[in-house]
N, C-alpha and C positions, 0 to 999 in steps of 0.2 A: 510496471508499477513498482515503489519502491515503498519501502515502510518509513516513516519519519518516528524513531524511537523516542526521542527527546517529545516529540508533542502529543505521541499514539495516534497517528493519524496516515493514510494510504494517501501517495498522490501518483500522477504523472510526470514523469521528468522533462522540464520545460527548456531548462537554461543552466548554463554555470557560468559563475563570473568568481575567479581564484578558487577559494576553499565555499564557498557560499551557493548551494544549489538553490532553485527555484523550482517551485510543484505546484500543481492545478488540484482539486479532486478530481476521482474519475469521472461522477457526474457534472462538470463543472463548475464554477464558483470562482471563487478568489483566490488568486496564487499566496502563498506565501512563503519564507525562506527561509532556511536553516545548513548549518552548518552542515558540508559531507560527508564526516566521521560518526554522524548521527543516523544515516540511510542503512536499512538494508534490504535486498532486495528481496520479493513476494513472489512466490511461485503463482503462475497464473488460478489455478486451481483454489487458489486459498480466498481469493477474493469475491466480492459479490459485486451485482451491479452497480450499487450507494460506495463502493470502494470498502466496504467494513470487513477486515479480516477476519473470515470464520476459523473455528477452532478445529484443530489438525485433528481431533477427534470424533467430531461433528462429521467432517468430512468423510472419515472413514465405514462411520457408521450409520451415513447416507448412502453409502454405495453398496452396504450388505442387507438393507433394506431388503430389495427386489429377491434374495435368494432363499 
């Protein structure tokens, strides 16, 4: 999963043709494209099923929950 910063959107890395990448969403949809200087890449953990990046905090303080 890569982050598309320009659009604030998670996709799947599909294709690249020169500097122009191509992305799905996780749950599928419509590809669309943007430029590769604009990616960067999502730690698996940060993500949810819809592809929506959860917040690094969120995350943290879902795991200290149980303790």
């Amino acid at each position: 999963m890569v982050l598309d910063t320009l659009n604030g959107r998670t996709g799947a890395f599909m294709d690249r043709v020169g500097t122009v990448v191509f992305l799905r969403p996780a749950g599928g949809g419509v590809e669309w494209d943007v430029d590769g200087r604009w990616l960067e890449r999502v730690p698996p953990f940060a993500t949810q099923p819809g592809g929506a990046v959860r917040d690094a905090d969120a995350v943290r303080s879902a795991g200290d929950a149980g303790r």
